[in-house]
C-alpha positions in Angstrom: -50.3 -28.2 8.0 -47.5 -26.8 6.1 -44.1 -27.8 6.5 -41.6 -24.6 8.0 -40.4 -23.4 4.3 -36.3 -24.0 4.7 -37.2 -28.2 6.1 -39.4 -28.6 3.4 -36.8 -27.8 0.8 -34.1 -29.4 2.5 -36.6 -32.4 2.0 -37.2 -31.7 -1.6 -33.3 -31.2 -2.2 -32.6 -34.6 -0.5 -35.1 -36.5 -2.7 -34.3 -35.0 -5.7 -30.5 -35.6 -5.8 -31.3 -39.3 -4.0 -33.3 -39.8 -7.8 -30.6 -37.7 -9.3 -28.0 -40.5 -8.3 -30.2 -44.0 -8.1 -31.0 -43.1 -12.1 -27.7 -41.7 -13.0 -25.8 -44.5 -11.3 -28.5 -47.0 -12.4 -27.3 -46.1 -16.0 -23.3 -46.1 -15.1 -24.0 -49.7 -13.3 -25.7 -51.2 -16.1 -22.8 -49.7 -18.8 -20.2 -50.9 -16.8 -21.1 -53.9 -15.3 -23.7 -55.5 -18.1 -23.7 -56.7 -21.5 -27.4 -54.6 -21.7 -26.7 -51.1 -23.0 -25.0 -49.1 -25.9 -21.9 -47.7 -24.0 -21.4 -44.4 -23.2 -24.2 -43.5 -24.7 -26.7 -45.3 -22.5 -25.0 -43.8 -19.8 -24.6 -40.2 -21.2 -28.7 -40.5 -21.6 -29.0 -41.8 -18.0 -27.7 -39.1 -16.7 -29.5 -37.0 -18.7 -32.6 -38.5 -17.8 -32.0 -38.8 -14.1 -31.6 -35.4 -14.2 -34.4 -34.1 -15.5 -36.5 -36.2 -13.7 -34.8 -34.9 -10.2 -35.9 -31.3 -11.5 -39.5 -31.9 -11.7 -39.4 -33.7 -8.7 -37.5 -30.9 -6.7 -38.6 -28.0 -8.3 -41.6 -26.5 -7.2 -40.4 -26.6 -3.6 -36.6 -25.8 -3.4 -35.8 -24.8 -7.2 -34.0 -28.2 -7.7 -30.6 -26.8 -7.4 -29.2 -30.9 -6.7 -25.8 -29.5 -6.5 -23.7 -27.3 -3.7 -22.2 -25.4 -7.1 -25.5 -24.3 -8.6 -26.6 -23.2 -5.1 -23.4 -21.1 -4.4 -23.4 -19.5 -8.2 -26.9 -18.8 -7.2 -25.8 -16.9 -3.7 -23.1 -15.0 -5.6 -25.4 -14.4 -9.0 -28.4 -14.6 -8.0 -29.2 -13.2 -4.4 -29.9 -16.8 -2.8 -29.4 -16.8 0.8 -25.4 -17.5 2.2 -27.6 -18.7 5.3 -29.0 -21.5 3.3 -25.9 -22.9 1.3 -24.7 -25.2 3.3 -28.0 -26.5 4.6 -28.6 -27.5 0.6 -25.0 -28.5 -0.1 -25.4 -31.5 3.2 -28.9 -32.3 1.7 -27.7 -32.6 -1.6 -25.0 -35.1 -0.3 -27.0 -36.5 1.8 -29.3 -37.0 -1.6 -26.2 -38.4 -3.4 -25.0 -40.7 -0.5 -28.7 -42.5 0.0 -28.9 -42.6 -3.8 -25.4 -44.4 -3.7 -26.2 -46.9 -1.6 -29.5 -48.4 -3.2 -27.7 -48.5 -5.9 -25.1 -51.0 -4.0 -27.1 -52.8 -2.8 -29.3 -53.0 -5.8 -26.0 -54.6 -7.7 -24.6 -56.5 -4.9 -24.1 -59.7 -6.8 -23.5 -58.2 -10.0 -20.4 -55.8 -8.0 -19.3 -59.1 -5.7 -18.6 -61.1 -8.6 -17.4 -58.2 -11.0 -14.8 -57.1 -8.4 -14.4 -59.4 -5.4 -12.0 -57.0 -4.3 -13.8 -53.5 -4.4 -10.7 -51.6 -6.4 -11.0 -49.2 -9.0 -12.5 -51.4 -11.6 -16.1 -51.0 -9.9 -15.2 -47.4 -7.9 -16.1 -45.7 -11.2 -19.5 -46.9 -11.6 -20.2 -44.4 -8.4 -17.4 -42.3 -8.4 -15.1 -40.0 -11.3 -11.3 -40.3 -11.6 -9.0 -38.8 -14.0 -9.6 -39.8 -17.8 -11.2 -42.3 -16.7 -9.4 -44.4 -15.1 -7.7 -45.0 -18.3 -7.0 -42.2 -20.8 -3.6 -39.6 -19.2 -5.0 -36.8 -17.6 -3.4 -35.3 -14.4 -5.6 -34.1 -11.6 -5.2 -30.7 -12.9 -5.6 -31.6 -16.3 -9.6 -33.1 -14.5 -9.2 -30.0 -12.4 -9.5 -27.8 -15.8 -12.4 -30.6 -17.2 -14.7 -29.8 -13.8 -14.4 -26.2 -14.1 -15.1 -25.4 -18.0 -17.7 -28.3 -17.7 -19.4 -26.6 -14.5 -19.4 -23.0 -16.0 -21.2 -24.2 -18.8 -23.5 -26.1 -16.9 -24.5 -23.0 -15.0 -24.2 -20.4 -17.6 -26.6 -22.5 -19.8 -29.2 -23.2 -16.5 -29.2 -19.6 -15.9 -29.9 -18.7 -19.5 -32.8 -21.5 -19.5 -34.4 -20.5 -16.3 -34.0 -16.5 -17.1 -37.7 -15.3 -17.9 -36.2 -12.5 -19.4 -34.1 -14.3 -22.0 -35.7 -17.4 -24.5 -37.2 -20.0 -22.0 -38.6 -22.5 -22.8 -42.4 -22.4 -22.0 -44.9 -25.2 -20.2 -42.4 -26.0 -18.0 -40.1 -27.7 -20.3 -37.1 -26.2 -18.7 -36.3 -29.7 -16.9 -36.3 -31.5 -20.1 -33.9 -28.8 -21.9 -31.5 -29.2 -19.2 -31.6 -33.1 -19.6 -30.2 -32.1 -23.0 -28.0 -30.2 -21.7 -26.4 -33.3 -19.5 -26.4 -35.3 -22.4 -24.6 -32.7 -24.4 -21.8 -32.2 -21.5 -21.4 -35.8 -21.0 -20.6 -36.4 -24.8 -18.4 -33.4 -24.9 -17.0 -33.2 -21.4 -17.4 -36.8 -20.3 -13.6 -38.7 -21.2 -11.3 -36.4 -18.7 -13.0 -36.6 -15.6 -16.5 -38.3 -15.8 -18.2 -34.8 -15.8 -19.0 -35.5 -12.1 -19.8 -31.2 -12.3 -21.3 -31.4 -8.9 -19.3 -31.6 -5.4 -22.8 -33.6 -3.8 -22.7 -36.1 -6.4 -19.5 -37.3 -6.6 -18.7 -36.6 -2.4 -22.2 -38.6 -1.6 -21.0 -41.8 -4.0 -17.7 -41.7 -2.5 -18.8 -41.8 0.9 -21.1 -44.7 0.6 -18.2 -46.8 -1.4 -16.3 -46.0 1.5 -18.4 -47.1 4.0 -19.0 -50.3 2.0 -15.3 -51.6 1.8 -13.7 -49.5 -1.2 -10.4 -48.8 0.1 -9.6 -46.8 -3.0 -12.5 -44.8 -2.9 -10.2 -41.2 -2.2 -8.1 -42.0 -4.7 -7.4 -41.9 -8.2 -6.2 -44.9 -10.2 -2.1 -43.7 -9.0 -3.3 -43.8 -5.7 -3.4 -40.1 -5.2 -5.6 -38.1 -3.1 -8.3 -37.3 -5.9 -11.9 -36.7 -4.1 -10.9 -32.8 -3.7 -11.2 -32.3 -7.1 -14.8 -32.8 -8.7 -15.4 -30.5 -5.2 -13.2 -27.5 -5.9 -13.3 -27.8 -9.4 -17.2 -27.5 -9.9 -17.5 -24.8 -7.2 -14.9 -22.9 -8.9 -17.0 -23.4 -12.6 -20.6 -22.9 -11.4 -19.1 -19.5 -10.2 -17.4 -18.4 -13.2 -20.3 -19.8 -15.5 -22.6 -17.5 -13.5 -20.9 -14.2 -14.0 -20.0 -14.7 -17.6 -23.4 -15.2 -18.6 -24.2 -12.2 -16.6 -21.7 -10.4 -18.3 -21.8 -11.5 -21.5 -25.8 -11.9 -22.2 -27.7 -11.1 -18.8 -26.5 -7.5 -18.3 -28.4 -7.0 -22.2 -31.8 -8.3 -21.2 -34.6 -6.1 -19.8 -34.9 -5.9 -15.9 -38.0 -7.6 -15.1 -38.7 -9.1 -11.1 -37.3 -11.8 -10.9 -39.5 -15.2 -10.8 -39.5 -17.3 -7.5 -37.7 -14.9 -5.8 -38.5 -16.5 -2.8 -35.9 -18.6 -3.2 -33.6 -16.2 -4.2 -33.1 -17.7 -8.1 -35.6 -18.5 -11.2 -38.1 -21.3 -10.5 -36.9 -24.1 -12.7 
């Protein structure tokens, strides 16, 4: 018996962004905490990776959105139902959060001993802050990162999943867009971590929380920071939406559009 269609992707968005997270935090755990990969790098691939591997996992059900900013640039863009965005954005982070805490618990020891006193030396394996932790940039200098990041994040997903446009065939759209990760994460990863998605940076700094990191709001000043890989992406996705609408959608032919079930272009 089939599942009722909205819990069944609700499900498939949870479990995709808890694989989205276990992998991509996997590969920020090992960087940071062991002497077993090539630096950012490894971890710009992990990401990469764990992404495209949440798509095909996701996909066929809920169109793998794994992120409250693709799903609202999708309601905005894309005809996606306002009555389901916040159902996907609290599964995504629900996603995130469970994905966080295997990965704690997967490093316990490794964490203990690396940072007995759960500060900002370990927060950033699950978590972004400005520059880094280290490099200067202001909140509204990583502010400016999330939102040119997250529009092209979006722009370039639309343009991949748009049957009208050059997409790639035998559904190799997830392993393009593991590309694309890789490619924002060398290019967009020193001023804020290229969180570029409110669930996956929200859900890791929940679980921290919950698991004795007092610093887990904050950035390394001790400012309220967790506000802005939310706003920021949100803001992006948006604009990244409309300018490839404007700019290279408006041009293409008007065909139906594929999975229009679900409002956007089956990924």
């Amino acid at each position: 018996m089939r599942r009722n269609t909205l819990v069944a992707e609700l499900l498939a968005e949870t479990l995709g962004t808890f694989f989205l997270l276990a992998l991509g935090l996997g590969a920020a755990a090992q960087t940071i905490l062991t002497p077993f990969s090539s630096g950012s790098l490894s971890l710009h691939i992990g990401w990469g990776v764990a992404f495209m591997m949440a798509i095909y996992v996701a996909g066929g059900v809920s169109g793998a959105h794994l992120n409250p900013a693709v799903t609202v640039a999708l309601a905005f863009r894309r005809g996606f139902p306002w009555a389901k965005v916040l159902p996907y954005s609290l599964a995504q982070t629900t996603g995130a959060f469970l994905g966080a805490l295997v990965i704690r618990w997967n490093y316990w020891e490794t964490l203990n001993q690396f940072d007995p006193d759960h500060g900002l030396k370990s927060q950033i394996v699950f978590s972004t802050l400005p520059g880094n932790g280290v490099l200067p940039v202001s909140q509204l200098g990583a502010l400016r990162d999330q939102v040119i990041g997250t529009a092209i994040f979006v722009g370039v997903i639309l343009a991949v999943t748009d049957a009208r446009n050059t997409a790639p065939g035998a559904n190799m759209a997830p392993f393009v867009l593991g590309f694309l990760i890789i490619g924002i994460g060398i290019s967009f990863g020193a001023d804020a971590g290229f969180a570029i998605n409110p669930a996956r940076d929200l859900g890791a700094r929940l679980a921290t929380w919950i698991c004795g990191w007092s610093s887990a709001w904050s950035d390394q000043n001790g400012e309220f920071y967790a506000w802005v890989p939310i706003v920021g992406p949100l803001v992006g996705g948006t604009v990244g939406a409309y300018l490839y609408d404007f700019f290279v959608g408006s041009s293409l032919p008007v065909y139906p559009e594929v999975g229009e079930t679900r409002g956007e272009p089956v990924i």
